[in-house]
N, C-alpha and C positions, 0 to 999 in steps of 0.2 A: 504494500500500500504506500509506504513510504517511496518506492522509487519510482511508482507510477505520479505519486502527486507533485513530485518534485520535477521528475519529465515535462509535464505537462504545462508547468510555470504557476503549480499549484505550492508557493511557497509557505502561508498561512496554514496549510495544511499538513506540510510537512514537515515545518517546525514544532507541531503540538506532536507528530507519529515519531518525529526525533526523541522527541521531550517521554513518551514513553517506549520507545528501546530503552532509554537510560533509566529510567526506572526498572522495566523488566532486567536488563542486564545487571544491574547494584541487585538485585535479589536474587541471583541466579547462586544455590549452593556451590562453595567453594570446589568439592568434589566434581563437579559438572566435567561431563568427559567432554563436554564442548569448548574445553579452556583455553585452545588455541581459538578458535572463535570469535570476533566479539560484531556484535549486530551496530552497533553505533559505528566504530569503526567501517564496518561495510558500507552505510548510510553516508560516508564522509566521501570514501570514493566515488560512490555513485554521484554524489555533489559532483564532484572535480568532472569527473567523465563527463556530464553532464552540461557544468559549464564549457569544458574542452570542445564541447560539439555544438555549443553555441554558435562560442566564437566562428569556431570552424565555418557555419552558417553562414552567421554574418558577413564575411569575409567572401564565402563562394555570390551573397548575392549584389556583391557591389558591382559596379558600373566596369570598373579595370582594377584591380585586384591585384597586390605585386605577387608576383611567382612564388619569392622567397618567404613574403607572407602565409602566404598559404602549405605551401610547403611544411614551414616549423606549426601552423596550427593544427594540420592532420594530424605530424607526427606526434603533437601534442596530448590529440584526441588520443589516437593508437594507443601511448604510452598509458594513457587515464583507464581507456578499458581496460586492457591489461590489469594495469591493478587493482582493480576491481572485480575483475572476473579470475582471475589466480586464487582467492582467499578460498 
């Protein structure tokens, strides 16, 4: 839910879904075999990735667009998925 409302430029919304990961995750038993895990963390990627394919956007819809701009923001994006989608 959090990464569909945050996609979609639904920021108010996914600041409260933020607001509880961090709740659920501070409650989460210390034993939890999920310890490498953590869902806010994930939440933060998806941000960055997120914003990376903004830009990216942005950037593809302008009028003339430098190369090398575009260039470092895909890669940019790339790198954001990545780290987002590896956890």
């Amino acid at each position: 839910a959090f990464n569909h409302a945050y996609a979609i430029g639904e920021t108010d919304v996914a600041q409260k879904l933020r607001g509880v990961l961090k709740i659920t995750e501070a409650k989460r038993p210390h034993g939890d075999m999920r310890i490498v895990y953590n869902a806010v963390t994930h939440a933060d990627l998806w941000v960055g990735f997120v914003d990376a394919r903004n830009r990216y956007r942005a950037l593809t819809e302008k009028k003339s667009p430098k190369r090398d701009e575009l260039d470092s923001a895909l890669e940019a994006m790339k790198d954001a998925y990545r780290a987002w989608s590896e956890i």
